[in-house]
C-alpha positions in Angstrom: -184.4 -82.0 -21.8 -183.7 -81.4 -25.7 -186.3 -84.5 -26.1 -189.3 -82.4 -24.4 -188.1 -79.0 -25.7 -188.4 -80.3 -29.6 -191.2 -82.9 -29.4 -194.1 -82.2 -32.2 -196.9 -84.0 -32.4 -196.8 -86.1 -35.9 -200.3 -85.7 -37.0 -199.7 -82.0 -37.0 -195.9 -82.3 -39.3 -196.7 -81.7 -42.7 -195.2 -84.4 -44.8 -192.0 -82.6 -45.9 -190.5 -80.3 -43.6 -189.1 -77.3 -45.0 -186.4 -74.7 -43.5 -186.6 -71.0 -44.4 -183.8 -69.5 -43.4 -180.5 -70.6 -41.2 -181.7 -69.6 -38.1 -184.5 -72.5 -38.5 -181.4 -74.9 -39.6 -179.6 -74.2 -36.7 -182.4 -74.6 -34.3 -183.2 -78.3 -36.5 -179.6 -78.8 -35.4 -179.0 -77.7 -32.3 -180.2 -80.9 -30.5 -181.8 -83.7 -32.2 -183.9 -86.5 -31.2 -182.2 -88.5 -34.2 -179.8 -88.3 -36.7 -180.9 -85.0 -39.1 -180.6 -85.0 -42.9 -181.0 -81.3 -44.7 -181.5 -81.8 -48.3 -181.0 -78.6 -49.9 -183.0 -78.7 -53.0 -183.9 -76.4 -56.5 -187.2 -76.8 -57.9 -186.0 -76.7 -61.6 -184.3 -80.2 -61.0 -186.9 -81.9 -58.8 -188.2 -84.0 -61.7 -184.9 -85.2 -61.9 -183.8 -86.0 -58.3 -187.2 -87.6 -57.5 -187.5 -89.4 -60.5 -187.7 -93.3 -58.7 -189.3 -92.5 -55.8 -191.3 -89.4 -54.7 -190.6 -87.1 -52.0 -193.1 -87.9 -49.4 -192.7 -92.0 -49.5 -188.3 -91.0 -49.0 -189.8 -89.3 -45.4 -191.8 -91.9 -44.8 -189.3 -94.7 -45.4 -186.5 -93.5 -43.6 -188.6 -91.4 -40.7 -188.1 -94.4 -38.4 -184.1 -93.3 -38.4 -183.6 -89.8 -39.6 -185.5 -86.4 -39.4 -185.4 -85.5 -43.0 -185.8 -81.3 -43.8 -185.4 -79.5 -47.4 -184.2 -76.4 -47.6 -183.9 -74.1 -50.8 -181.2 -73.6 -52.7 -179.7 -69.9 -54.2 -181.7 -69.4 -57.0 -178.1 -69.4 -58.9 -177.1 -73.3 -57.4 -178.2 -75.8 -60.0 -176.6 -79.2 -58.0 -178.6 -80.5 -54.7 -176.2 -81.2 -51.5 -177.0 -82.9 -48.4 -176.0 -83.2 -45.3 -176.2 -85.3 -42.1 -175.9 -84.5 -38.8 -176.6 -85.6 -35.1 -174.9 -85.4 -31.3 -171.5 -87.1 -31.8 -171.0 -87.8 -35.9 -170.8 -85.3 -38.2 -171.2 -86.1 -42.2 -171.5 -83.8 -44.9 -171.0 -83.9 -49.1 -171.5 -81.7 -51.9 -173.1 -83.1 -54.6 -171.7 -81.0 -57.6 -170.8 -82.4 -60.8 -173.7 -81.8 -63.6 -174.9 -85.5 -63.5 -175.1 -86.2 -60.2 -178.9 -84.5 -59.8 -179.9 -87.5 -61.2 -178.4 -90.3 -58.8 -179.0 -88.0 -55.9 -181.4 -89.8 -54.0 -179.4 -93.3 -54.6 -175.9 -91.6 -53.4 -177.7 -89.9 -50.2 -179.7 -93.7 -49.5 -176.2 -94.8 -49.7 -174.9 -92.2 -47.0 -177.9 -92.7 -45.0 -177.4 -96.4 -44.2 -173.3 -95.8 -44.0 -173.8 -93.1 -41.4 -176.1 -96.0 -39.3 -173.8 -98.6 -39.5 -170.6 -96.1 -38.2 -173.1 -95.2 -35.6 -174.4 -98.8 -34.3 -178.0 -99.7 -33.7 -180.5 -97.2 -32.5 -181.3 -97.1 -29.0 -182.6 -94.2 -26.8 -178.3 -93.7 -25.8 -177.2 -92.8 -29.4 -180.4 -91.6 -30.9 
């Protein structure tokens, strides 16, 4: 089973999970035990993105639904972008106009809770 294959232990999960490369994405995404976010993220606007609430309490306030990774941007890719995946929906937006690193978080929230109400309430069927 995917659920036995991908199973870490929490207290060993460093508070943000990051992604290296796209062979770690595609393993991430290859079969979930919940709905996936991938942030991909550029350190020069960080201060801007995370700017009402840090990094670590956005993990720890949506963990209960999603398993939230960040992955780096090119260096040349200014604009953060998002994405959310699982079994049966797929979602995915690019965030790109100059302002938008700045309601980042609020816009992604936003996607977040519309992607769980398309999907219904959690239970072990459509987790």
């Amino acid at each position: 089973k995917c659920e036995d294959k991908l199973w870490i232990i929490d207290a060993n999960r460093p508070i943000l999970q990051v992604i290296q490369n796209e062979n770690e994405l595609v393993q991430k995404l290859a079969c979930p035990r919940k709905p996936v976010v991938v942030i991909w993220y550029n350190m020069r606007n960080w201060g801007k993105v995370f700017h009402s609430i840090n990094a670590a309490e956005f993990v720890e306030k949506n963990k209960h639904a999603f398993d939230i990774y960040f992955t780096p941007l090119p260096k040349n890719k200014i604009h953060w972008r998002s994405s959310i995946h699982d079994k049966t929906i797929r979602d995915f937006a690019t965030l790109s106009e100059d302002n938008n690193n700045k309601i980042f978080i609020g816009s992604l929230q936003f996607r977040m809770i519309s992607f769980l109400y398309r999907k219904g309430p959690l239970t072990d069927k459509n987790q």
